[in-house]
C-alpha positions as CSV (number, residue, x, y, z in Angstrom):
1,X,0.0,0.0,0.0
2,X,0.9,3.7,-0.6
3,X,0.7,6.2,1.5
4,X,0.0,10.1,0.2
5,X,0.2,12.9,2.8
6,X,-1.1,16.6,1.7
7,X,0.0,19.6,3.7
8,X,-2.3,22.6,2.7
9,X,-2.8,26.2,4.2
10,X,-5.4,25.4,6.6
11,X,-4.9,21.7,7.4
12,X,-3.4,18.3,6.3
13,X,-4.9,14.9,4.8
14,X,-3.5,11.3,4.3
15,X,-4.8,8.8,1.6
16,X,-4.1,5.3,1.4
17,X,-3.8,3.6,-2.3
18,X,-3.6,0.3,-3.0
19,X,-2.2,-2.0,-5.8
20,X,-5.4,-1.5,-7.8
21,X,-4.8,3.2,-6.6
22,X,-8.0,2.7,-5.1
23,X,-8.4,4.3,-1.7
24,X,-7.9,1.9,1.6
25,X,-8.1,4.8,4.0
26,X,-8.2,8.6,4.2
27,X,-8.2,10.7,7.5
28,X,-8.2,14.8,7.6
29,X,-6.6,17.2,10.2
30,X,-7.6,20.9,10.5
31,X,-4.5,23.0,11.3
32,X,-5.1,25.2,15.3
33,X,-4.3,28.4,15.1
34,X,-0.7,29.2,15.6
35,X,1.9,32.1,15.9
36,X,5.0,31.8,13.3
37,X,6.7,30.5,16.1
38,X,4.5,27.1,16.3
39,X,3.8,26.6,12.7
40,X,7.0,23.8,12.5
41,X,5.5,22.5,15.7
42,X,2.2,22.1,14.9
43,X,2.8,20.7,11.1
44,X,4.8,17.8,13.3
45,X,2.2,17.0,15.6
46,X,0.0,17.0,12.8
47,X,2.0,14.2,10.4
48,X,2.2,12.4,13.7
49,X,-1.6,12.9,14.4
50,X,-2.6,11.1,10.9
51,X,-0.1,8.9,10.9
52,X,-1.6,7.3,13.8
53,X,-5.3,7.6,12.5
54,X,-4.7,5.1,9.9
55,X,-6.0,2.3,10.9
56,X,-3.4,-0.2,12.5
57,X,-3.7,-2.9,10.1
58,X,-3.6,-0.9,7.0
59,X,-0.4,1.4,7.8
60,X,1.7,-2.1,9.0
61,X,1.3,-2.6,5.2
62,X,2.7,0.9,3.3
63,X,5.3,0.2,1.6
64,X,6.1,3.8,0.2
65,X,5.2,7.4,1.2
66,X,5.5,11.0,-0.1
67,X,4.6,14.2,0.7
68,X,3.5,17.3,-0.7
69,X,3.8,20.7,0.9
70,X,2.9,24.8,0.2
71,X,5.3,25.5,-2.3
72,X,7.9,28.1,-1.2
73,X,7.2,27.2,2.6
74,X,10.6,27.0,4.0
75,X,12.6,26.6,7.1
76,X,16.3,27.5,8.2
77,X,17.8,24.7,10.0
78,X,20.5,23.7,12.5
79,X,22.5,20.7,12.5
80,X,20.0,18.7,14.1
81,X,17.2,20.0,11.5
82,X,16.2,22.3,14.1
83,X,14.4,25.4,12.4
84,X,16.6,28.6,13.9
85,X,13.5,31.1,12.9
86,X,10.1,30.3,12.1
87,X,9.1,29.2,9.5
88,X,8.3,31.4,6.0
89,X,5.1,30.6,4.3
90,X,4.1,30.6,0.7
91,X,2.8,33.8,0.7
92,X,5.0,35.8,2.3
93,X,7.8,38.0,1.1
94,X,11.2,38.6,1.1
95,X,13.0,42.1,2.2
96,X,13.1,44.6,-0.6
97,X,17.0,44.6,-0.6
98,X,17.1,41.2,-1.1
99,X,14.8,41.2,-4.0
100,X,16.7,44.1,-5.6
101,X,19.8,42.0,-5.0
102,X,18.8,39.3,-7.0
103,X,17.2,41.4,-9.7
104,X,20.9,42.5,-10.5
105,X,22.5,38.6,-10.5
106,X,19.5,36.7,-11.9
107,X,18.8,36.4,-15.7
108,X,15.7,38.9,-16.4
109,X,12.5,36.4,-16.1
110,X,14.2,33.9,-13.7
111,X,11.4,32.4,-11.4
112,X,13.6,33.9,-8.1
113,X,12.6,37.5,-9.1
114,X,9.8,37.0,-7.4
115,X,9.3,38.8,-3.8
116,X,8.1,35.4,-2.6
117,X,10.5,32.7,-4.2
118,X,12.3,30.2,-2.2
119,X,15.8,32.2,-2.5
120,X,13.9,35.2,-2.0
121,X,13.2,34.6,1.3
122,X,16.5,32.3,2.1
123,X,18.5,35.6,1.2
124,X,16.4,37.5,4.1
125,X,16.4,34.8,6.0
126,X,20.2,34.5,6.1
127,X,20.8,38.3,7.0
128,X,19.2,37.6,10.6
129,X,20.7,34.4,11.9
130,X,24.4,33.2,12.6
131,X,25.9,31.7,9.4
132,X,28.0,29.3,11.6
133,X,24.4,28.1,12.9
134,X,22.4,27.8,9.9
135,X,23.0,24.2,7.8
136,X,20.2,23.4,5.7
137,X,17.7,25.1,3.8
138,X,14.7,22.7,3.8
139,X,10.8,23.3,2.2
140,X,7.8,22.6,4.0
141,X,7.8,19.0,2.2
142,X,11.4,18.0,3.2
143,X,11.1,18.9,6.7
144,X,8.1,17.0,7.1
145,X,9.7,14.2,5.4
146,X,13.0,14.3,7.6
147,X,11.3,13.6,10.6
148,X,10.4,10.1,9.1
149,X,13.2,9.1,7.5
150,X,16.2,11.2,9.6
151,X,18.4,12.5,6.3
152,X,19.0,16.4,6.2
153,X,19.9,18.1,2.9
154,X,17.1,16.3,1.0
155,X,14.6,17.7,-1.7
156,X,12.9,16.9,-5.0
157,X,12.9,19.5,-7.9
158,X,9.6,20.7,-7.6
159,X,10.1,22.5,-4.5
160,X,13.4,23.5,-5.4
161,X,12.3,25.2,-8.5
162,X,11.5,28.9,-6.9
163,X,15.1,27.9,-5.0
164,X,17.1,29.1,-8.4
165,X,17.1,24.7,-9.1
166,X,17.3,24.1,-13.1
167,X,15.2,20.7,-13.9
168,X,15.9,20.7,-17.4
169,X,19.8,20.7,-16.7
170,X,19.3,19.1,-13.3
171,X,21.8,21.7,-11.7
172,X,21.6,24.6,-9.7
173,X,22.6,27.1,-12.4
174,X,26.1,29.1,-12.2
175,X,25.4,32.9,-11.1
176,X,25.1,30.9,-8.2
177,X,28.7,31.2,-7.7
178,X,28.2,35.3,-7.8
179,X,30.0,36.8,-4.5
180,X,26.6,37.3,-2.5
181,X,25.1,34.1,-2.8
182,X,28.2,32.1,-2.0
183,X,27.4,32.1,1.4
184,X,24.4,30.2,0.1
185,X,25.2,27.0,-1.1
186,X,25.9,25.1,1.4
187,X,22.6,25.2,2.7
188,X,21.0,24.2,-0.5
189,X,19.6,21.0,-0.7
190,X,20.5,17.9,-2.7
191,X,18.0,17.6,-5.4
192,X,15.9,14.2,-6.1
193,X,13.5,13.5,-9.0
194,X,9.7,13.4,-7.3
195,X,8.7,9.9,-6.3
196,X,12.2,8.7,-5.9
197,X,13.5,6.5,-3.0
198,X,14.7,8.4,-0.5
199,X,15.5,6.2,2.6
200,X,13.5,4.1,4.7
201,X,11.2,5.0,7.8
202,X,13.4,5.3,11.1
203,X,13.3,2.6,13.5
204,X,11.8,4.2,15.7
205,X,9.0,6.0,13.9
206,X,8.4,2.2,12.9
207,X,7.6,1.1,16.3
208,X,5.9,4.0,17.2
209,X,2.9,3.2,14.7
210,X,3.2,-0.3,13.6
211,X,4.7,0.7,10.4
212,X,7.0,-2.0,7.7
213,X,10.4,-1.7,8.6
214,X,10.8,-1.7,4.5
215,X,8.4,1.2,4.0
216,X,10.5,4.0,2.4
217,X,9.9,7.6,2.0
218,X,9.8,9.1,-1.3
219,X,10.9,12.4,-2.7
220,X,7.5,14.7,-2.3
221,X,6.1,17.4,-4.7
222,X,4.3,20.8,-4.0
223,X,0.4,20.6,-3.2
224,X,-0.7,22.4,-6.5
225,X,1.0,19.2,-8.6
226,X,0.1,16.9,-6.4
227,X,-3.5,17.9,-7.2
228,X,-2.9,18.3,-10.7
229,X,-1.5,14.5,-10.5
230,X,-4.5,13.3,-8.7
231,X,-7.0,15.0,-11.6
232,X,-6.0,12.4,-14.4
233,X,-4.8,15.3,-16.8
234,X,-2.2,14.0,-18.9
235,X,-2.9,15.8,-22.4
236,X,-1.0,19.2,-23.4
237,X,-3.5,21.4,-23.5
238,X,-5.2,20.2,-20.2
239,X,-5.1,22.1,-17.1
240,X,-5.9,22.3,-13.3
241,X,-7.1,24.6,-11.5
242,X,-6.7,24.5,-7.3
243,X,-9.3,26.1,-5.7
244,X,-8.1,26.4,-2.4
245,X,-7.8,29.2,0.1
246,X,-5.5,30.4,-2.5
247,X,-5.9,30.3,-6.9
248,X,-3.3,28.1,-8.0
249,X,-2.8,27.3,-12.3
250,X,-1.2,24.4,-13.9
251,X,-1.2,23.9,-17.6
252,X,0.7,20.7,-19.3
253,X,2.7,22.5,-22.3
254,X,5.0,21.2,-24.6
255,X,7.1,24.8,-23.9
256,X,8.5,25.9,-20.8
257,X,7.7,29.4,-20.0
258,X,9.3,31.6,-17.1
259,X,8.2,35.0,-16.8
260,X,8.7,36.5,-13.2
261,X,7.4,39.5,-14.2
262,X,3.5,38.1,-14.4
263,X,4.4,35.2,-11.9
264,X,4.9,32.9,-14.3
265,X,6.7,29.3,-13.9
266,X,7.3,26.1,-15.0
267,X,7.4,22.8,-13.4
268,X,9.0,20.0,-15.5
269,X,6.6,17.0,-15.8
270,X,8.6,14.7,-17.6
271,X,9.3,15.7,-21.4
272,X,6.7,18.1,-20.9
273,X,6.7,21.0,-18.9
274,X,3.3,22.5,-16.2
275,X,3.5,26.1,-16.6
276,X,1.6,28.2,-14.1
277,X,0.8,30.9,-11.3
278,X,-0.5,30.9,-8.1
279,X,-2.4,33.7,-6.9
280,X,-3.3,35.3,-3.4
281,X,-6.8,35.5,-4.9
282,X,-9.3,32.3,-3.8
283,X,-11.1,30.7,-1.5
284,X,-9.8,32.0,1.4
285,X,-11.8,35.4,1.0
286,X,-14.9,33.8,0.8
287,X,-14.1,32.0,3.8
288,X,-13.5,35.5,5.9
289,X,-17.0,37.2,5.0
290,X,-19.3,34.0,4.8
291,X,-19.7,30.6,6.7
292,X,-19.7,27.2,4.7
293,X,-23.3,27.4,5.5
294,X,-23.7,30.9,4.3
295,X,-21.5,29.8,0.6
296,X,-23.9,26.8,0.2
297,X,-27.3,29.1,1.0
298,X,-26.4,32.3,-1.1
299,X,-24.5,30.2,-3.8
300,X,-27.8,28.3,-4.9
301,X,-29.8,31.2,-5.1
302,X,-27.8,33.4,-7.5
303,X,-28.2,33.3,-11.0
304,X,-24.9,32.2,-12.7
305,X,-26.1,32.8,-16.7
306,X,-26.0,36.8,-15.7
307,X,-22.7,38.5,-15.3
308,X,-22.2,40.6,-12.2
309,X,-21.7,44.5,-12.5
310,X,-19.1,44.5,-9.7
311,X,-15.3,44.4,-10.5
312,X,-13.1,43.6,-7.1
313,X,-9.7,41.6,-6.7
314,X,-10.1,39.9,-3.9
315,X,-7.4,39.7,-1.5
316,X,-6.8,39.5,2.4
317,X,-4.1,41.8,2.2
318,X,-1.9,43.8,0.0
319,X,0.1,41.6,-2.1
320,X,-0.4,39.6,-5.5
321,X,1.7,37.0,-7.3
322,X,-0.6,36.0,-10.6
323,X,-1.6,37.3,-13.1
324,X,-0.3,40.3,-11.4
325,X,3.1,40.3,-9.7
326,X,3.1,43.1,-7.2
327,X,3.8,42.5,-3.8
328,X,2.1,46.1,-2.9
329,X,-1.6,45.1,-5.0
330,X,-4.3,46.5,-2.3
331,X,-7.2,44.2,-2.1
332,X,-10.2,45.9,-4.5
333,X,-13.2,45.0,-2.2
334,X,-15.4,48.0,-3.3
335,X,-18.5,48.9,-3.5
336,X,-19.6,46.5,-1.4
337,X,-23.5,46.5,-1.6
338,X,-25.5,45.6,1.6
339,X,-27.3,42.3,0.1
340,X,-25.0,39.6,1.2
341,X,-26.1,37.8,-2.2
342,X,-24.7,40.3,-4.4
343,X,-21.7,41.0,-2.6
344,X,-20.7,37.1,-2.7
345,X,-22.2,36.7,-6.7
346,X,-19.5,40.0,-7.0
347,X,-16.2,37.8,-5.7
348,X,-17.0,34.6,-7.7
349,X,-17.2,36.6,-10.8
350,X,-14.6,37.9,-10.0
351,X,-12.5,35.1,-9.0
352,X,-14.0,33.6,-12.3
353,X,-12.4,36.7,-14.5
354,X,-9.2,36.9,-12.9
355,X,-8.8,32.4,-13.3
356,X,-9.7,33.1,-17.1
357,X,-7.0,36.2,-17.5
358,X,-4.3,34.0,-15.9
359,X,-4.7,30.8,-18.9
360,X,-5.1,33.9,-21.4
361,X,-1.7,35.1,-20.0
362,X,0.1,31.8,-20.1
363,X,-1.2,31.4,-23.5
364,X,0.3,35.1,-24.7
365,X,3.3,33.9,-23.2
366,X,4.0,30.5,-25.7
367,X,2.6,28.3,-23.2
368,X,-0.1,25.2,-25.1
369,X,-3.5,26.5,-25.4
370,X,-6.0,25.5,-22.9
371,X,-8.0,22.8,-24.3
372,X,-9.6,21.3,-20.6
373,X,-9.8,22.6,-17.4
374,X,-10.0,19.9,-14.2
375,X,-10.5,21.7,-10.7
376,X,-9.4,20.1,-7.7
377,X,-9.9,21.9,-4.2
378,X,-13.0,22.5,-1.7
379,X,-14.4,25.4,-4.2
380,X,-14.8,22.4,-6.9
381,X,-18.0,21.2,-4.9
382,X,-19.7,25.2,-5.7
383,X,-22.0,24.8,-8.6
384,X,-22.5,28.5,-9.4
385,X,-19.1,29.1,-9.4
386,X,-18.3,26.3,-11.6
387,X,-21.1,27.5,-14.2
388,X,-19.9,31.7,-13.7
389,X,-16.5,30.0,-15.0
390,X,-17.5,27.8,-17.9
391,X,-18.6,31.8,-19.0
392,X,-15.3,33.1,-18.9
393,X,-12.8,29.6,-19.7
394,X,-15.2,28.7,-22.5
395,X,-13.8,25.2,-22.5
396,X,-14.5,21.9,-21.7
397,X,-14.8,21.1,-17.9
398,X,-13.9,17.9,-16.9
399,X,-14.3,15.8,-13.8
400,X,-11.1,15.1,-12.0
401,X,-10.0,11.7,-11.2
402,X,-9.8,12.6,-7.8
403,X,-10.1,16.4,-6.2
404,X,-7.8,15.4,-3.2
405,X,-3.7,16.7,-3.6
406,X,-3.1,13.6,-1.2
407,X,-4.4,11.1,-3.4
408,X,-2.2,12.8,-6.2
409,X,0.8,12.6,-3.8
410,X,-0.3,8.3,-3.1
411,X,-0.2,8.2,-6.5
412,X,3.5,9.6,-6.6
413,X,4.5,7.2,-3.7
414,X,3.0,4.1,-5.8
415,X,4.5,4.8,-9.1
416,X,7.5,6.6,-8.4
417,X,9.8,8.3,-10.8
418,X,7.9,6.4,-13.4
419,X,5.0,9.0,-12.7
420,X,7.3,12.3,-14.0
421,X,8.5,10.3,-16.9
């Protein structure tokens, strides 16, 4: 059996594939709250927490497991693997010196020059702490995965991507070697293919939950192409999008396209390559002005065929990645009208509109032409939102495979390298 674990923004899940990639068991965890300071902390207790939900007799019999995490989620470490400063999400940015420092050693369009990229942040991060403290620079996903198997220095080259990592020459390139990243690499990680072997599960997380001995951990992914594995797209052309707390793209095209400037990237997926975007934009401002009762209520009653009059970019705070890259975008929330009804048929227009102008943008940009669009995420399940989209993508909408990252990320742990190929 095959163990996938997903690690979100607002909680984790575990899925258990068999030989047939049918589903043996699945268990959920929402996140607590939790200052910067407890985030490593809590993502632990939380691996441990599902770990042990699986039921005894099917965990005894995993054989391999991966996981996927927030891309550009990353931790400083000690030695010992211990994070030195808490730990950087996703959607937070570097310093403005550090950005500008890069702008002047990076190629124009390089998927660093971005205010939230891995190296980014690693740059800031490294200003603040004792060099002769910090050892390894480790994403959400390899942390996670370090506390199972025990190696440090261990990552797979989708998370490594916003890092400065090349997967089409497998090497991290050579400004690298410029005077003000030197300091750097050392703490950069040894890059794996996704799904690969890494080591087996430590003896003592084996007696701890009843797990094989030969169960081995696999390199992980990020959770936007672990959902994009789980949908069953596999054509160019085809595309998913996350509908998570946050917007996420992913489009399979036969050209690789980097453009920083419109928070553009692209993941290599074999001989092909997934170009996207994630934006700040998504489910997570619906979340902060209605409950999941209130979505479900005023959802059913509005009318998708008619196109809203109101025009907002939706944000919880200033900041935006894709289709616009600007760190200082304010959130466009106004006018807010008093029916609740309108106000809600406003954002998921406009959620809908600013989806469609990022595959319009990857397509000005050389990327495949969008053909299909899977969603994957909690705002798949919202009808009107679906139909308010088919307006705007005016393609085919298919049903995914599976909606859950962590059945994508199973998937990766059964097949292996033989997935990316």
């Amino acid at each position: 059996m095959h163990l996938g674990i997903d690690f979100g923004t607002s909680g984790a899940r575990a899925i258990v594939i068999g030989r047939d990639e049918q589903i043996e068991a699945e268990v959920a965890s929402v996140f607590t709250a939790m200052s910067p300071a407890e985030r490593a902390s809590v993502w632990k207790e939380t691996l441990f927490e599902l770990l042990g939900s699986i039921p005894v007799d099917v965990r005894s019999q995993l054989t391999t497991l991966a996981i996927n995490g927030t891309s550009s989620t990353i931790l400083l470490c000690d030695s010992q693997g211990q994070p030195l400063l808490p730990a950087v999400l996703y959607n937070e940015t570097c310093d403005p010196e550090a950005l500008s420092l890069l702008q002047e050693i990076a190629p124009v369009g390089h998927t660093v020059l971005s205010a939230s990229s891995s190296l980014a942040k690693l740059l800031t991060l490294s200003r603040s702490i004792d060099p002769n403290l910090a050892k390894y620079l480790m994403h959400q996903a390899d942390w996670l995965a370090y506390q199972l198997h025990g190696v440090l220095g261990i990552s797979d080259y989708h998370n490594s991507l916003k890092l400065g990592y090349d997967p089409a020459s497998e090497t991290y390139p050579d400004w690298f070697e410029h005077q003000h990243l030197q300091s750097l690499l050392p703490l950069l990680p040894r890059v794996m293919v996704p799904g690969q072997p890494v080591a087996p599960v430590q003896p003592d997380i084996v007696q701890r939950f009843g797990l094989s001995p030969h169960c081995r951990i696999c390199a992980g992914t990020t959770d936007s192409i672990a959902a994009f594995l789980a949908s069953g797209a596999k054509y160019t052309g085809e595309a998913v999008t996350s509908l998570g707390s946050t917007l996420v793209l992913k489009l399979l095209s036969r050209s690789r396209v980097d453009q920083s400037q419109y928070g553009i990237y692209s993941h290599r997926f074999g001989q092909q390559w997934l170009v996207g975007g994630a934006s700040n934009t998504g489910g997570g401002v619906l979340q902060k002005y209605f409950s999941t009762a209130e979505l479900e209520q005023l959802s059913a009653e509005i009318d998708a065929d008619i196109v809203s009059p109101l025009n907002y970019y939706p944000l919880l705070k200033p900041g935006e990645r894709f289709p616009i890259n600007d760190p200082n975008l304010e959130p466009q929330l106004q006018p807010r009208p008093e029916q609740p009804l309108a106000f809600l048929h406003g954002l998921l227009e406009s959620l809908a509109r600013i989806e469609a102008q990022g595959y319009q943008l990857l397509h000005d940009q050389g990327a495949t032409p969008l053909t299909h669009v899977y969603t994957a995420g909690g705002g798949a399940q919202n009808l009107t939102w679906q139909t308010i989209r088919q307006r705007y993508l005016k393609v085919p909408m298919k049903e995914p495979r599976h909606r859950q990252a962590a059945y994508g990320t199973a998937l990766l742990a059964a097949r292996g390298c033989d997935l990316m190929g």
